[in-house]
N, C-alpha and C positions, 0 to 999 in steps of 0.2 A: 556441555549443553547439547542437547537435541534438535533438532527442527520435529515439531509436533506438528500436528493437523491444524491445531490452533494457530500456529505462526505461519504456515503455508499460507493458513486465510489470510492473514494481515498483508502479509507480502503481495497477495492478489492483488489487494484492495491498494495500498499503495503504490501497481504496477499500474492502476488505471490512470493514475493525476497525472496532467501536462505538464511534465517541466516548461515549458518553454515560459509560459506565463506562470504567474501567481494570481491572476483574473478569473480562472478559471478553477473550478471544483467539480465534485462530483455528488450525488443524490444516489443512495441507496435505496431501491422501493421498498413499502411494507411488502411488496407481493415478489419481491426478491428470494432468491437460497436463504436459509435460516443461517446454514456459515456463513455468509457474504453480511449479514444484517451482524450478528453476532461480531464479527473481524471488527467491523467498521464501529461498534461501538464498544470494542474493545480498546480501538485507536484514541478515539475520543480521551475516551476515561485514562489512556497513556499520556494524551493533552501533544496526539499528534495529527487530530483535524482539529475543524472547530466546532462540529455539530454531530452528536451520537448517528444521524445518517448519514453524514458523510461532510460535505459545505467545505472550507478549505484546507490547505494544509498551516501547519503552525511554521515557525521556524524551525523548531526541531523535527516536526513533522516533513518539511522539506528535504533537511539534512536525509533523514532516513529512508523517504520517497527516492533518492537519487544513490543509495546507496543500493536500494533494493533493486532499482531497473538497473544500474553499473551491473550488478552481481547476475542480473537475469540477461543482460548483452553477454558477459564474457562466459558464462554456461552455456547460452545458447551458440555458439559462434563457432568457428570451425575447431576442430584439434591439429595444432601443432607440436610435434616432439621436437626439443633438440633446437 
């Protein structure tokens, strides 16, 4: 498997949600990127928010929200060899 443009977007959109809470969500605007609108209701239709704009994460939506920021901490983080 690849990383397509399409899953870049997803992984965006799931880099926005707060772990810290589950109280909180996010609103994708109509007047938002067409990829960003697209991603988020691609998520949806995964059944990993709960509103095609955005609103919260699912359970499963959670699981993969904190996989995605893990994976975007340890990319972005220093390089150590050895």
């Amino acid at each position: 498997m690849t990383y397509t443009s399409e899953l870049l977007e997803e992984l965006k959109i799931l880099s926005l949600f707060n772990l810290s809470t589950t109280q909180e969500g996010i609103k994708v605007h109509s007047s938002a990127e067409p990829d960003a609108i697209n991603a988020t209701r691609r998520l949806y239709e995964k059944g990993l928010i709960t509103q095609q704009d955005g609103g919260y994460l699912t359970t499963l939506g959670l699981d993969a929200a904190r996989h995605a920021q893990d994976l975007l901490t340890i990319l972005s983080g220093p390089i150590t060899v050895g």
